[in-house]
C-alpha positions in Angstrom: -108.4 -168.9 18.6 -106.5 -171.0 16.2 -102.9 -169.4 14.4 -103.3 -169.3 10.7 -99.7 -170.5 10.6 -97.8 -172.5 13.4 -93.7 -172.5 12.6 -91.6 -175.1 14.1 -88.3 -173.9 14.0 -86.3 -170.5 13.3 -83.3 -171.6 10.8 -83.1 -170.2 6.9 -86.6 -172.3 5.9 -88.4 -171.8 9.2 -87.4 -167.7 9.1 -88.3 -168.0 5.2 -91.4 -169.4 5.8 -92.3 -167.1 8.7 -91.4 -163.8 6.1 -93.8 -165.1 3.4 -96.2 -166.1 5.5 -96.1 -162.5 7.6 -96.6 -161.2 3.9 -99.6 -162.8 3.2 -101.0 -161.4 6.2 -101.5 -164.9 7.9 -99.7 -163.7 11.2 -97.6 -166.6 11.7 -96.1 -167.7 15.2 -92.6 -169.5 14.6 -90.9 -171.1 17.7 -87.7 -170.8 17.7 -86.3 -174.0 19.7 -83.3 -174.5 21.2 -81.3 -173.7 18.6 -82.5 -169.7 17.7 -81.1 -169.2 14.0 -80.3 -173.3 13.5 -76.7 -174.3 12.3 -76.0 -171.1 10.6 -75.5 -169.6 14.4 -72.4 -171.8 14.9 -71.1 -171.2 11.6 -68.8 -168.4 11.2 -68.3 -166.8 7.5 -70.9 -167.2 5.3 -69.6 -166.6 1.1 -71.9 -168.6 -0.7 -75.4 -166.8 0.3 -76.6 -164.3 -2.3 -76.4 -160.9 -1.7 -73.2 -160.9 0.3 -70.2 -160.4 -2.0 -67.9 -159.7 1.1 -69.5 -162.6 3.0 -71.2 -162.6 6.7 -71.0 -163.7 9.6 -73.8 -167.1 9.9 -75.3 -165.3 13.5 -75.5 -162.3 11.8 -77.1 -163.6 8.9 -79.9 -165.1 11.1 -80.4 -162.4 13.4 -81.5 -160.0 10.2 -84.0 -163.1 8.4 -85.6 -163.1 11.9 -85.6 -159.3 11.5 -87.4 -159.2 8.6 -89.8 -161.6 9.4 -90.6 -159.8 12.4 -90.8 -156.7 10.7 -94.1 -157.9 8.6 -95.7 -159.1 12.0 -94.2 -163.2 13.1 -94.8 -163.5 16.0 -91.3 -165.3 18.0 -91.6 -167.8 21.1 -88.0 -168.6 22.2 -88.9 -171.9 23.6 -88.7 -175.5 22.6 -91.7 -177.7 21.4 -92.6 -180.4 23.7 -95.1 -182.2 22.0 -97.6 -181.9 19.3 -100.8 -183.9 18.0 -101.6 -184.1 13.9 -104.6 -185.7 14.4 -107.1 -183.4 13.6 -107.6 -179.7 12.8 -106.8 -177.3 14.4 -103.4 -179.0 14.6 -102.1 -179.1 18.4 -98.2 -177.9 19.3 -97.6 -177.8 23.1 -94.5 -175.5 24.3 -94.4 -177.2 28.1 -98.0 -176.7 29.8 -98.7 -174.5 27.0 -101.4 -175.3 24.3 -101.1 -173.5 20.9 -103.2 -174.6 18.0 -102.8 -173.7 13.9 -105.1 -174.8 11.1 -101.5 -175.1 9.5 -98.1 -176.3 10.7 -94.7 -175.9 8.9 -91.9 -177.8 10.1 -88.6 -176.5 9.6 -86.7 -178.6 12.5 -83.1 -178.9 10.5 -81.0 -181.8 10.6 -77.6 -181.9 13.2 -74.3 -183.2 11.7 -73.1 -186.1 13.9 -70.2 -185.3 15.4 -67.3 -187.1 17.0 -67.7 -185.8 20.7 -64.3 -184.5 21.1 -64.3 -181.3 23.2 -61.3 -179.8 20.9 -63.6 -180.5 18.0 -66.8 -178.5 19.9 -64.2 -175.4 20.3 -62.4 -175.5 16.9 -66.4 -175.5 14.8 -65.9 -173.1 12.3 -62.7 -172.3 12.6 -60.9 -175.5 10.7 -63.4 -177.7 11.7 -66.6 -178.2 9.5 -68.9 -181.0 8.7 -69.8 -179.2 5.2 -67.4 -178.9 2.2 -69.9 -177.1 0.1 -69.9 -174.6 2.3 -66.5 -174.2 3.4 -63.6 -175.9 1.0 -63.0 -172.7 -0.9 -61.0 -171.8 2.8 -59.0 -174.5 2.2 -57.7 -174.0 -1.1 -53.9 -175.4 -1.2 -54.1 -177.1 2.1 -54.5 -180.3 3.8 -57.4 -181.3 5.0 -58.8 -184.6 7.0 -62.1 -186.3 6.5 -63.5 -188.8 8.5 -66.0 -191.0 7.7 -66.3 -194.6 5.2 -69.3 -194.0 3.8 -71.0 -192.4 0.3 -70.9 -188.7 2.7 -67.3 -188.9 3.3 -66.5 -189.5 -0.7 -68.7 -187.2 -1.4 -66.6 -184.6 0.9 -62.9 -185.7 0.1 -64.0 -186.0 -3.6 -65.3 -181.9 -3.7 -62.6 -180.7 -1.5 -59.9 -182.9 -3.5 -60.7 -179.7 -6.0 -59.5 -177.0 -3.8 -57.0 -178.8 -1.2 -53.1 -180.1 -2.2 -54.2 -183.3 -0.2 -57.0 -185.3 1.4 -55.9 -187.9 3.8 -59.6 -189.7 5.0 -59.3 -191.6 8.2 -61.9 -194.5 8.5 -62.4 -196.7 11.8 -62.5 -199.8 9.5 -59.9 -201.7 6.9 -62.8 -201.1 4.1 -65.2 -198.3 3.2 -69.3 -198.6 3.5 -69.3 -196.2 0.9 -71.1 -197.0 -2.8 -68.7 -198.6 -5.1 -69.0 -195.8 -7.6 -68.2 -193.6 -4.9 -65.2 -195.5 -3.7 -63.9 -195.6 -7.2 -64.0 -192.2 -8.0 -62.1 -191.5 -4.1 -59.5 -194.1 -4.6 -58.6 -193.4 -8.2 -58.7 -189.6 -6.9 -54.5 -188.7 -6.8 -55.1 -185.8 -4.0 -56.7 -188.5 -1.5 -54.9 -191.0 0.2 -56.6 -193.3 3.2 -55.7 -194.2 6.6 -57.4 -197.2 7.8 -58.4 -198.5 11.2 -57.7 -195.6 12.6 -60.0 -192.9 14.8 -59.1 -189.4 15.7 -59.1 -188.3 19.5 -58.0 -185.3 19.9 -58.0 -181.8 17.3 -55.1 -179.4 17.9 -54.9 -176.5 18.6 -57.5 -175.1 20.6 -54.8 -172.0 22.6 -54.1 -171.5 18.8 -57.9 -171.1 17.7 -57.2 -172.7 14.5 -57.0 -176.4 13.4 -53.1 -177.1 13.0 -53.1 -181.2 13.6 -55.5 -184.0 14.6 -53.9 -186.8 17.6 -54.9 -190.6 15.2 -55.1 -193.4 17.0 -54.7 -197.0 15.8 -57.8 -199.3 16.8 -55.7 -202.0 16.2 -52.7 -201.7 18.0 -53.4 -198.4 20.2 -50.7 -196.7 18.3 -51.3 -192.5 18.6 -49.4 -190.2 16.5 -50.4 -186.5 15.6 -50.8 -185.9 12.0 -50.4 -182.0 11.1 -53.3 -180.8 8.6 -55.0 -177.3 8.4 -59.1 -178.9 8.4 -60.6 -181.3 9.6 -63.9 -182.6 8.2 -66.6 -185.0 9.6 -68.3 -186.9 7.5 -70.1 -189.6 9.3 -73.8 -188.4 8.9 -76.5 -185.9 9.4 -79.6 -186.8 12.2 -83.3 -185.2 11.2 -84.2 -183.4 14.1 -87.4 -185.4 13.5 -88.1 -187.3 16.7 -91.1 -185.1 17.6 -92.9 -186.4 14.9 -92.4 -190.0 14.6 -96.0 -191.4 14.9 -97.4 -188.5 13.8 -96.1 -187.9 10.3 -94.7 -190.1 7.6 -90.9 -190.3 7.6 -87.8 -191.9 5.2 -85.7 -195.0 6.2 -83.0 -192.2 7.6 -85.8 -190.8 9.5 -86.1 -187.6 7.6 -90.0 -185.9 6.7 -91.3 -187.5 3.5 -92.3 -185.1 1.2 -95.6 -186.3 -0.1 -95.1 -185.2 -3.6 -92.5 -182.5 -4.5 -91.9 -179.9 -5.4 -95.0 -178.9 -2.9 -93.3 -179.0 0.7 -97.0 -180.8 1.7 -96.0 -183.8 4.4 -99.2 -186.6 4.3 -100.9 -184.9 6.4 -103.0 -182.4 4.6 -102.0 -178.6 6.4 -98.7 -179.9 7.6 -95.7 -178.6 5.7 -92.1 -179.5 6.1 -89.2 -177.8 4.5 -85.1 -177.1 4.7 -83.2 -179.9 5.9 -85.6 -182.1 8.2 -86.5 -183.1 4.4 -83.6 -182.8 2.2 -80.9 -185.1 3.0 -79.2 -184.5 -0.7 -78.2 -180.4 -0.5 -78.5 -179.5 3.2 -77.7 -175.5 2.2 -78.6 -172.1 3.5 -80.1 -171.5 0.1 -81.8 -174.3 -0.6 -83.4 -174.1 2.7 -85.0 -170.9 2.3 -86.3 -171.4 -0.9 -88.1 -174.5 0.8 -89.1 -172.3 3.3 -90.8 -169.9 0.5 -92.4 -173.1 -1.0 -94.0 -174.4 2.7 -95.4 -170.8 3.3 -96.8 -170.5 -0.5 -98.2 -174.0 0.2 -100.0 -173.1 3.5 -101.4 -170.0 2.4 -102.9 -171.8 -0.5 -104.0 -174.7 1.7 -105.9 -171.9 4.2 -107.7 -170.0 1.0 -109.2 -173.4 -0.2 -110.0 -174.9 3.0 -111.5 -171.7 4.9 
C-alpha cells in the first residue's frame, strides 16, 4: 500500500518535514541518504539556530530533529535513493531492488558546497575552514581570513566577513573577477579586503595543530608557492543541488536547483511533489531557513492528500 508521505532526505527541511507530517498523522517514511543529518553533521558549533543560547554541536543538533520526528511515528530508512519515477500517482522511489510508492513526495536533497579537493581542507572543515560566512564569521571576529573564489559568492563572503575580520585577503585563479560589477565594487572599494590574483591555494596548514594557522598559494603564472599565515579559510566557489536524481523528471533552474512552481508553496510542477531547504534555495542556504521550508512542504502535502483523497 502506498505511503501518505515519501521524504527524500534527512537534513533540517527533510527532518522538518518528516515532524509535521508525523503530526498530521500521515505516517511519513523519510530516507535518509548518504548523508544522515545533511551538512549540519560536518559542521561543528552551531550559534545561530533558535533555541540554543550556548550554541550546539551541528550532529547533535540533527540527531535530536530526527528524534523528534521519530517520536510522532517517521518512519527512517538509512539508505540512499537509487531511482524514482514522477510520472504518475502513486509516485515511485526505488532504494536499490526496492520499490516504495507515496501519493506524495517531498524532496529535501540539500545542496554540497564545492570544494577545492585538498585533503588538509577535508580535515580542517569546521575547524577554520568553512564554506559559509553567515554561519561562521562571528568566530572570526579580529582575524584574518582567506576567501577563495571570483565570483558574486565570494563578494558576497569577503564583503560579510569584512564586518567581523581585521582583514580579507581573496585569492582568485584569474587576473579579473566573474563576479557582478556591483558586487566587485562594493569588494574592491571595501578597505579590510585586499586581492591576490592568479593565484590557487594547495595546501591548508595545520592539520597536527587541528586549527587553520596558514594556507601554501601558489602562482599559476610563474609556479611561485609561498605560505601565507591567516586564521580561516573560506571557499567560495559554489554550491551543487544534489538534484541529479531528478533531472527529467522534475522542472529545474539554469544552476540545476528544484523550481519552485510558485512560492511561497514548496509545490514543484508536478502536482504532489514538494521540494524544500536548499535543493531550492540558492539565495539563504541556512539551517533555519531550511526547516521552515520543510514546515511549508509538509503543510503543502497534507493539504494536497485532504483534497485529492
Amino acid at each position: 500500500m502506498p505511503r501518505k508521505v515519501i521524504i527524500i532526505g534527512s537534513g533540517c527541511a527533510g527532518c522538518t518535514a518528516a515532524l509535521y507530517a508525523a503530526r498530521a498523522n500521515l505516517n511519513p517514511l523519510m530516507i535518509e541518504g548518504t548523508e544522515p543529518g545533511g551538512q549540519l553533521t560536518i559542521t561543528s558549533d552551531v550559534e545561530n539556530y533558535p533555541g540554543f543560547p550556548k550554541g550546539i554541536l551541528g550532529p547533535e543538533l540533527m540527531n535530536l530533529m530526527k528524534e523528534q520526528s521519530v517520536r510522532f511515528g517517521t518512519d527512517v530508512i538509512s539508505e540512499e535513493v537509487t531511482k524514482v519515477d514522477f510520472s504518475q500517482r502513486p509516485f515511485k522511489v526505488w532504494v536499490g531492488e526496492k520499490l516504495y510508492e507515496g501519493e506524495t513526495v517531498i524532496i529535501s536533497t540539500g545542496a554540497s558546497a564545492m570544494w577545492l579537493g585538498l585533503e588538509s581542507e577535508k580535515k580542517l572543515w569546521g575547524k577554520g575552514v568553512s564554506a559559509c560566512a553567515t554561519c561562521d564569521a562571528f568566530f572570526f571576529k579580529n582575524q584574518h581570513v582567506v576567501v577563495v573564489g571570483g565570483g558574486d559568492t565570494a563578494m558576497e563572503e569577503a564583503t560579510f566577513l569584512a564586518k567581523f575580520a581585521s582583514k580579507v585577503t581573496v585569492v582568485h585563479r584569474r587576473h579579473e573577477l566573474r563576479a557582478s560589477k556591483i558586487m566587485q565594487k562594493r569588494a574592491l572599494d571595501n578597505p579590510k579586503i585586499n586581492f591576490v590574483w592568479d593565484t590557487v591555494v594547495e595546501e591548508v596548514k595545520d592539520v597536527s595543530q587541528g586549527k587553520v594557522t596558514a594556507v601554501t598559494f601558489k602562482n599559476i603564472k610563474n609556479g611561485e608557492k609561498k605560505d601565507f599565515a591567516c586564521d580561516g579559510l573560506f571557499i567560495a566557489i559554489g554550491h551543487k543541488p544534489n538534484t541529479e536524481l531528478f533531472k527529467g523528471q522534475l522542472a529545474l533552474d539554469k544552476k540545476g536547483y528544484i523550481a519552485m512552481k510558485k512560492l511561497p508553496s514548496m509545490a514543484t510542477d508536478i502536482p504532489g511533489v514538494f521540494a524544500c531547504g536548499d535543493v531550492q534555495d540558492a539565495i539563504y542556504r541556512q539551517a533555519v531557513t531550511a526547516a521552515g521550508t520543510g514546515c511549508t512542504a509538509a503543510i503543502d502535502a497534507e493539504r494536497f492528500l485532504s483534497h485529492n483523497e
